[in-house]
C-alpha positions in Angstrom: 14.8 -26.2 8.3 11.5 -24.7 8.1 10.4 -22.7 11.8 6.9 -23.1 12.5 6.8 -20.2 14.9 3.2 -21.0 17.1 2.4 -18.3 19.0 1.2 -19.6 22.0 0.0 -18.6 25.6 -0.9 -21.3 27.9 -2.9 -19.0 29.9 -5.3 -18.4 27.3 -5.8 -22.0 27.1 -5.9 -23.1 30.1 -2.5 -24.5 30.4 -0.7 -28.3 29.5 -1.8 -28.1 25.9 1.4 -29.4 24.0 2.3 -26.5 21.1 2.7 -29.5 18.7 -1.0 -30.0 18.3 -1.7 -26.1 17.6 -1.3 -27.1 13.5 -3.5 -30.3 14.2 -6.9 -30.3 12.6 -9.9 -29.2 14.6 -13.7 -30.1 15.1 -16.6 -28.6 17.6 -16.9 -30.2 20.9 -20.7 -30.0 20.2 -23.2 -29.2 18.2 -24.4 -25.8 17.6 -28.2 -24.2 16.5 -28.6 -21.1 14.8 -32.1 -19.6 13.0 -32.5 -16.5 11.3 -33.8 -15.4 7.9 -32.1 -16.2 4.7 -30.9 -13.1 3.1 -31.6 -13.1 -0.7 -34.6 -15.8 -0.4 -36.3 -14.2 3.0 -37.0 -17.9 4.3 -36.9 -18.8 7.7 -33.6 -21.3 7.9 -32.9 -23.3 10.7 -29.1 -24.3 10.4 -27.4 -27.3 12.8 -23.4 -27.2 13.0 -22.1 -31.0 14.1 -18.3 -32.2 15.0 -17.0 -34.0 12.0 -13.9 -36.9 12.0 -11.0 -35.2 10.5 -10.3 -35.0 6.9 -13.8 -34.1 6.2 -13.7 -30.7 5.5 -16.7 -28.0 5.9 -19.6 -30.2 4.5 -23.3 -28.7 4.1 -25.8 -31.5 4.1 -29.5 -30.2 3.2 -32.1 -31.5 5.8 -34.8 -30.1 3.7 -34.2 -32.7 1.1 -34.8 -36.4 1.4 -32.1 -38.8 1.4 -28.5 -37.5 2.4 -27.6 -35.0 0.4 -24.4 -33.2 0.8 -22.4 -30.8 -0.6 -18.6 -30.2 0.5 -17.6 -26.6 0.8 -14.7 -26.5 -2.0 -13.3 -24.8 -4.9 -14.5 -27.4 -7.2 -18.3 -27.0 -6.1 -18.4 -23.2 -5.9 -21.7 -22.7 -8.6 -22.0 -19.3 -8.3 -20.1 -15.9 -7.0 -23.1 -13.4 -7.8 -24.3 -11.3 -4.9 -22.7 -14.4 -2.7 -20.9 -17.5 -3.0 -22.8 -20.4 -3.5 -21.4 -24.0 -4.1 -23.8 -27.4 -5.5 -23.3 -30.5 -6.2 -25.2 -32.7 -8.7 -28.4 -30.3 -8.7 -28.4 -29.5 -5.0 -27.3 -25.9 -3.7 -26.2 -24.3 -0.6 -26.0 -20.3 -1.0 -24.4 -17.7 1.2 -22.0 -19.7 3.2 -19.2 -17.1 2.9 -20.6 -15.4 6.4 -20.1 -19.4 8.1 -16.7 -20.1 6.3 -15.5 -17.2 7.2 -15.9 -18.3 11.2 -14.4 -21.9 10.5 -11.3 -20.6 9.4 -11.0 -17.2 11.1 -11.7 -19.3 14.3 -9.4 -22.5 13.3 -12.4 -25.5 12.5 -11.0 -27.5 9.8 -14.0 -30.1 10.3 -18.1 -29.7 10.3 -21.4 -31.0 9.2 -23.5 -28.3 8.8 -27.0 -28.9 8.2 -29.3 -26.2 6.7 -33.1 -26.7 6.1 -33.0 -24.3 2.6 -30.7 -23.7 0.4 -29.0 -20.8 1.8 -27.2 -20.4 5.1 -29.2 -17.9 7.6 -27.7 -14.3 7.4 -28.5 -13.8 11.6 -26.2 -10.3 12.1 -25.0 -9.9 8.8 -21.8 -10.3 10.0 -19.7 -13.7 11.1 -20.0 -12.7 15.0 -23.0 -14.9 16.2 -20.8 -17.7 14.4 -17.6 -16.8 16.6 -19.7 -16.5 19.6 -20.9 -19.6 19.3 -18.0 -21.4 18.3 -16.3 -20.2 21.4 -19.4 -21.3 23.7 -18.7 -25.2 22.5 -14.9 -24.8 22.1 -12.7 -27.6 19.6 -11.4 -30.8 20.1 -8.0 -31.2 18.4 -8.0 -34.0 16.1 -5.7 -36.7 15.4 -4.8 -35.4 11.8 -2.3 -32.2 10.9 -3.4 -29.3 9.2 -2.4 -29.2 5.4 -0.7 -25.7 4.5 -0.7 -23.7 1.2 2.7 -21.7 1.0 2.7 -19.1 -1.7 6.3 -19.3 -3.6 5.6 -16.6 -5.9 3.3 -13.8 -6.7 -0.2 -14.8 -8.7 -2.5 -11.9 -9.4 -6.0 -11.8 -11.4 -7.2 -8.7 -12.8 -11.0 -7.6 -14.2 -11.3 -3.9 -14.8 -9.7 -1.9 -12.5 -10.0 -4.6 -10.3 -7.3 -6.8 -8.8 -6.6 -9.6 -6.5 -2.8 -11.1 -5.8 -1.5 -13.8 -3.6 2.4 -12.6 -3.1 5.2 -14.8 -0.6 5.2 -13.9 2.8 6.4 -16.1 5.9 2.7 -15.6 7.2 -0.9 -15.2 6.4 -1.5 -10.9 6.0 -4.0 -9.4 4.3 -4.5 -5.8 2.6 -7.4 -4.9 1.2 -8.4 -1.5 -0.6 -12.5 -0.3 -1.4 -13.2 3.3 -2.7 -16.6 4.2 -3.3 -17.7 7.2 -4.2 -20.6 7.4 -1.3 -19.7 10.2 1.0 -19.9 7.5 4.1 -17.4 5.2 2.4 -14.8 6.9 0.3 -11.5 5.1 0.1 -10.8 2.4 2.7 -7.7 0.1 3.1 -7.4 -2.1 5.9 -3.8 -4.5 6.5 -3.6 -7.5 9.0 -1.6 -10.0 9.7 -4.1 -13.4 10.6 -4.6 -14.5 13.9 -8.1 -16.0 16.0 -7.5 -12.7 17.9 -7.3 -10.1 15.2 -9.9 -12.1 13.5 -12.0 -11.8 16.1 -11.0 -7.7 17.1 -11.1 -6.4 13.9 -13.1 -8.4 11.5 -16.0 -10.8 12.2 -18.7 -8.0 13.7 -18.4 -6.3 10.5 -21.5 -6.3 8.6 -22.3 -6.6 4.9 -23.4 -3.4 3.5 -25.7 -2.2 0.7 -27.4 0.4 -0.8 -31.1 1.3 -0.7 -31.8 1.6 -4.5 -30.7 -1.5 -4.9 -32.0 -3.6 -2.6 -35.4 -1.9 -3.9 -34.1 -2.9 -7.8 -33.2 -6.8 -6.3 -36.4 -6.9 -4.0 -38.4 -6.1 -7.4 -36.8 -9.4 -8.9 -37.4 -11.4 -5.8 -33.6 -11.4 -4.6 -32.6 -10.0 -0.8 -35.8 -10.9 0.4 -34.5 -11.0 3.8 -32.1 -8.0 4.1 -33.5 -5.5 6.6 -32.0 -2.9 8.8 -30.8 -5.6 11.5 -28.6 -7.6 9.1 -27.1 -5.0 7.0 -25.5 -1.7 6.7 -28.3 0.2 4.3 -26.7 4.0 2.8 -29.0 6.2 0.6 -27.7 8.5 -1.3 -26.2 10.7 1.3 -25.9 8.7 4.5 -26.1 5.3 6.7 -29.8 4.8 7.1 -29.3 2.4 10.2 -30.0 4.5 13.5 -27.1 2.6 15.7 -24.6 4.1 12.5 -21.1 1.6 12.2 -19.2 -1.0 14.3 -16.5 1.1 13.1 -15.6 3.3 10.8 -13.9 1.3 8.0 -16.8 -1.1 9.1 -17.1 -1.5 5.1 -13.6 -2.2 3.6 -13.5 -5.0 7.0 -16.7 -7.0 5.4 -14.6 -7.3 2.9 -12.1 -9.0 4.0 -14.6 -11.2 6.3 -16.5 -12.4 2.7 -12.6 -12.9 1.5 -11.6 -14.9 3.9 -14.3 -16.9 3.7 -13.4 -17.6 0.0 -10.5 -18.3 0.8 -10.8 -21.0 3.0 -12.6 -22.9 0.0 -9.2 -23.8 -1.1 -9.7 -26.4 2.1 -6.2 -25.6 3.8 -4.5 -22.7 5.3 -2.6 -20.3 3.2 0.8 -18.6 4.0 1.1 -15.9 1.5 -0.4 -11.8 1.3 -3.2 -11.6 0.2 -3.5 -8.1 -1.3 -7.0 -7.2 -3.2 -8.5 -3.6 -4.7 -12.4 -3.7 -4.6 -12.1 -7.4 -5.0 -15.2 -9.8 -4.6 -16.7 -12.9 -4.4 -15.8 -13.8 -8.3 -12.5 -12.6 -8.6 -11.5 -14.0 -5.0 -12.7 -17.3 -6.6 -10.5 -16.7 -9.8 -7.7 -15.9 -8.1 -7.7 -19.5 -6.3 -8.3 -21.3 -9.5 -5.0 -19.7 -11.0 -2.5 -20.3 -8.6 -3.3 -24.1 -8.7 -2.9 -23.8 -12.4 0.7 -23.2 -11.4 2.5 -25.6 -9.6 5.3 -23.2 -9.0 3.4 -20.4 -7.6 2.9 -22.8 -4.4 4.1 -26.1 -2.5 1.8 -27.8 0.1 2.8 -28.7 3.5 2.0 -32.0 5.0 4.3 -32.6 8.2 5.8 -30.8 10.9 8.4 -29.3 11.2 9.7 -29.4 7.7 13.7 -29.8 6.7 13.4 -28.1 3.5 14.7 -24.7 3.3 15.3 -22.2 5.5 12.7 -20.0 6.1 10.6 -19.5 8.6 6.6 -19.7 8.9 4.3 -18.4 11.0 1.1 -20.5 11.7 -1.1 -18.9 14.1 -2.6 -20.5 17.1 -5.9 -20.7 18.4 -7.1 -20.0 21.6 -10.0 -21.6 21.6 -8.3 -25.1 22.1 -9.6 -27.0 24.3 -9.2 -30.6 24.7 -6.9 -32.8 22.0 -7.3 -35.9 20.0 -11.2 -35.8 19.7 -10.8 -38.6 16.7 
């Protein structure tokens, strides 16, 4: 038999919420405004999250355009990985969503509509934390649907230079990633977790993207990070961290990371239970390395109903506290 081990305080959510619904599917309870610049285009972008029935998946619909045109946050429509991931659909693009997905899954929302009025999602901190905050303002409904789950049965890796990326089995969803840099305010960084709303939320979504100043000079000269400034980025010259407030921690850098890679991640559309382990990693080869493990059909198995009576190991989904009310749809 196959253990879902939930771990669960009824404290946190307020109490008589039944620990069966805590691998259901989640939506918003409302919808949510944001506005802020858009980072590479410099555009003011005014973005509108919605509740979504479940089975529908993070879906970016562009307001800007006539007609309904929508795009669904998957592998299969990611576009692009430079500089950021972007996914399209039939001539229509969405950039930058990596920030937003991020939020969805580090907070537990399976469904959305998220309507953007350009074609890039607005950068607001740099980081995912005004998404977080504001998903925990509305709060989910739990949905009338379970969670699929990606369980890694053996060890896929993806490799480009001295660069590396592996999903490996484990009975829960960890993460270690390693940067090294040769700036004097970076260096070598590794940071492990094991994935929960709360160490999500702790340790990873107020970390900021980070570049340096000679080249968001060389990408400004091309018309690319139009929008970047000192209040949505980390900015190093060649000696130091320009930005007079300095980090939100000190391996503020090699955390980014793993907020952009769990945003790619959750492209894959369902949880995964595996390690994800990555060396100075990125948008492309995060991408890659989802693209490989479904071309093996032994490297994984998907899990539609709970509990299993399978095997006999014993999984670890995490919970959510921001439950809040169940069976929205």
């Amino acid at each position: 038999m196959v253990w879902l081990l939930l771990t669960f305080d009824p404290t946190e959510t307020g109490g008589g919420v039944i620990f069966d619904y805590m691998y259901h599917q989640r939506t918003i309870k409302k919808d949510i405004y944001c506005r802020s610049v858009g980072l590479h285009s410099g555009r003011k972008v005014s973005m509108v999250i919605r509740p979504a029935d479940a089975d529908t998946g993070i879906v970016f619909r562009r307001s800007d355009l006539p007609g309904d045109v929508r795009v669904k946050a998957s592998l299969e429509n990611v576009s692009d990985t430079t500089l950021a991931t972007t996914i399209g659909l039939n001539g229509t693009a969405v950039s930058t969503i990596e920030h937003l997905m991020s939020a969805m899954s580090g907070m537990g929302v399976d469904n959305a509509i998220v309507e953007v009025s350009a074609p890039e999602v607005p950068i607001m901190d740099g980081s995912a934390l005004p998404f977080v905050q504001s998903l925990k303002e509305v709060g989910t409904n739990v949905q009338d649907r379970c969670k699929k789950i990606l369980v890694v049965t053996r060890p896929v890796t993806v490799t480009d230079g001295y660069r590396r990326a592996s999903l490996l089995p484990c009975p829960c969803f960890r993460i270690t990633y390693t940067i090294s840099f040769t700036h004097p305010s970076i260096g070598d960084q590794t940071f492990e977790m094991t994935f929960s709303d709360e160490a999500y939320e702790r340790d990873i979504c107020s970390a900021r993207t980070f570049g340096f100043l000679k080249d968001v000079e060389y990408l400004q000269a091309r018309g690319l990070a139009l929008g970047g400034s000192l209040k949505n980025a980390i900015v190093l010259d060649d000696h130091r961290i320009i930005n007079k407030e300095g980090l939100r921690f000190p391996d503020e850098f090699v955390k980014h990371k793993i907020l952009d890679a769990i945003g790619d991640l959750s492209l894959l559309g369902m949880p995964i239970i595996g390690h994800f382990v990555a060396n100075r990693s990125g948008h492309r080869l995060n991408n890659r390395l989802l693209k490989e493990l479904l071309l093996h059909e032994d490297a994984y198995r998907i899990v539609t109903k709970f509990p299993e009576h399978e095997t006999n190991e014993r999984l670890e989904i995490p919970s959510f506290r921001i439950l809040d009310s169940v069976m929205a749809s």
